[in-house]
N, C-alpha and C positions, 0 to 999 in steps of 0.2 A: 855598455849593455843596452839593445834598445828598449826604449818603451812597447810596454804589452799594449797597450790601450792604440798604437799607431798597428803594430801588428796586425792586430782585432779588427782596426779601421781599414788596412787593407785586404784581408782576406771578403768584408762585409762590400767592398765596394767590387772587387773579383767576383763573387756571388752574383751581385745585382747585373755587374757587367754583361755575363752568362749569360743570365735571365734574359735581360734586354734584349742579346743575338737572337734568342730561341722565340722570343715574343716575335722580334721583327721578320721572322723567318715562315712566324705559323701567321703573321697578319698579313702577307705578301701573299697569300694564299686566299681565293673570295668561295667561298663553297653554297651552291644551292639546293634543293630539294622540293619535290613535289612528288606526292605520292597517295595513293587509292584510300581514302581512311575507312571502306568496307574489308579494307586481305588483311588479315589478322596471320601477322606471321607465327606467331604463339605455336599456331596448330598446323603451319607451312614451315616448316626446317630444312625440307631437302631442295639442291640446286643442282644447276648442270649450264655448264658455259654456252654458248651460243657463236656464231664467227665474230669477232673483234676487227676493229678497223684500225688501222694509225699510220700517218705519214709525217715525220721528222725530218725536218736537216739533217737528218745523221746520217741517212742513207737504208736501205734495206738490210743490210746484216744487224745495223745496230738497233733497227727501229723492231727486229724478230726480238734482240735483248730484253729491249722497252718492253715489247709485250709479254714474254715470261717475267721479267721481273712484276709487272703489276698482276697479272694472276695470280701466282704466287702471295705477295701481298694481302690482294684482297680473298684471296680462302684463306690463309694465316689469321685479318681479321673476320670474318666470320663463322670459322672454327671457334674460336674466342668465346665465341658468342654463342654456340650452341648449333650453329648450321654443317649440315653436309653435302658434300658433294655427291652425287648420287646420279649419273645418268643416264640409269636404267627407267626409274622413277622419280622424276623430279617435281615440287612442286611450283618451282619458278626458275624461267632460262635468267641468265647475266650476258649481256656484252656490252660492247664499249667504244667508243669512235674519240681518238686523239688526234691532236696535233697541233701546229703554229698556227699563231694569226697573224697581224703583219708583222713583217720583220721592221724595224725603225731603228733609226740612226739619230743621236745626239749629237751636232758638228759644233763645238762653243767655238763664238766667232761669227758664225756664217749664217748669217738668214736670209732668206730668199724672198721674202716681200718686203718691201716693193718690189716692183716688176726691174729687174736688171735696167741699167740705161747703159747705152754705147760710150766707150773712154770712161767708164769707172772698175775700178777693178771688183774682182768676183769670186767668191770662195776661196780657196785657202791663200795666204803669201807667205810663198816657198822662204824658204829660212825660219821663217817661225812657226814653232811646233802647234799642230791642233791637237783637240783632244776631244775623240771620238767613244761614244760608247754605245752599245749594239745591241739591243734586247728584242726578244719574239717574249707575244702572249702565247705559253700552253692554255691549251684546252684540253680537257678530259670528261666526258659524256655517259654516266654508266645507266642503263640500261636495264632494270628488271620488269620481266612481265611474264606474267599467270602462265605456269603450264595448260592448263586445260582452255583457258578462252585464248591465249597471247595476246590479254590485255595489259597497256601498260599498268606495273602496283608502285614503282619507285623508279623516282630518276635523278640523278644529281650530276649537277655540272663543277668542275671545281677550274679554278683557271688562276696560271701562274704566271707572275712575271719572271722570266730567265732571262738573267744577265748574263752578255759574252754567249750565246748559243754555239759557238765553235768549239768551245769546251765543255759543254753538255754532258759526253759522256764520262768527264772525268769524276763527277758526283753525282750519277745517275741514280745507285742502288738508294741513295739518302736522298733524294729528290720525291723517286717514288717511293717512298715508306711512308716520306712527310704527307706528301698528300692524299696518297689511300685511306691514311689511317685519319686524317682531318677529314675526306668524302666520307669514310664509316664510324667518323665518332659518333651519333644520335643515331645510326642503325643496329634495330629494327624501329621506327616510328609507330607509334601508339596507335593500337587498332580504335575506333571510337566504341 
């Protein structure tokens, strides 16, 4: 019969494990904001989209996905919160400009400074395996400002490091939840 106490000890160490992915998953995530401390959204509830920007490695069909699924997202979090879409009368537009920054390559094994010299060998030697890995910085840009002046009231930048970007869209929907919802955890920001 085993011990309950080794049980206990692994189910406590599964928990923490969790935890740890989900921490390292929401800290890969850098989020900014700056925003108007006169717009007092208290008394500004209603919104209305504005044109959105994004260009992906994914291609066009995938990068139309990207952008419904973050709309989507962010009216889900800011219904939450008390906001409506409204764009007959709105009193703040939303948009948003995404995408990669460099693309970079990790080659172990291969470094390139010094400067190459003539008769030394150079990057990979065929038989022996390299081991590459492939990550683009997302970026994500959201965009509110004032219906009536279309000054900027809120902006926030959030940027993520994606590993293997050629499978990008196989965990897109959970990609963007995670970060929508990390750009709109502190929104609405505190009128002064």
């Amino acid at each position: 019969m085993p011990d309950s106490r080794f049980s206990v000890g692994i189910k406590h160490v599964g928990i923490a494990a969790g935890v740890l992915v989900i921490c390292a998953t929401l800290a890969a995530q850098k989020v900014s904001t700056n925003f108007d401390k006169n717009f007092d959204f208290t008394n500004h509830r209603r919104f209305a989209w504005r044109q959105n920007h994004i260009v992906t490695r994914q291609g066009k069909q995938n990068d139309e996905l990207i952008n419904q699924k973050i709309v989507e997202d962010v009216n889900r979090n800011l219904a939450e919160k008390g906001f409506v879409e409204d764009t007959a009368n709105p009193d703040f537009f939303i948009s948003y400009e995404a995408g990669a920054g460099a693309f970079t390559a990790d080659i172990e094994g291969f470094h390139a400074t010094p400067a190459p010299r003539l008769n030394e060998p150079q990057g990979p030697v065929y038989g022996v395996p390299q081991n590459v890995w492939y990550s683009v910085d997302g970026h994500i840009v959201f965009h509110l400002v004032a219906a009536k002046s279309d000054q900027p009231i809120w902006t926030a930048t959030a940027t993520k490091k994606i590993r293997d970007p050629h499978k990008g869209m196989k965990d897109m929907e959970k990609q963007v939840q995670q970060i929508v919802s990390k750009t709109f955890k502190s929104f609405p920001p505190r009128a002064k």
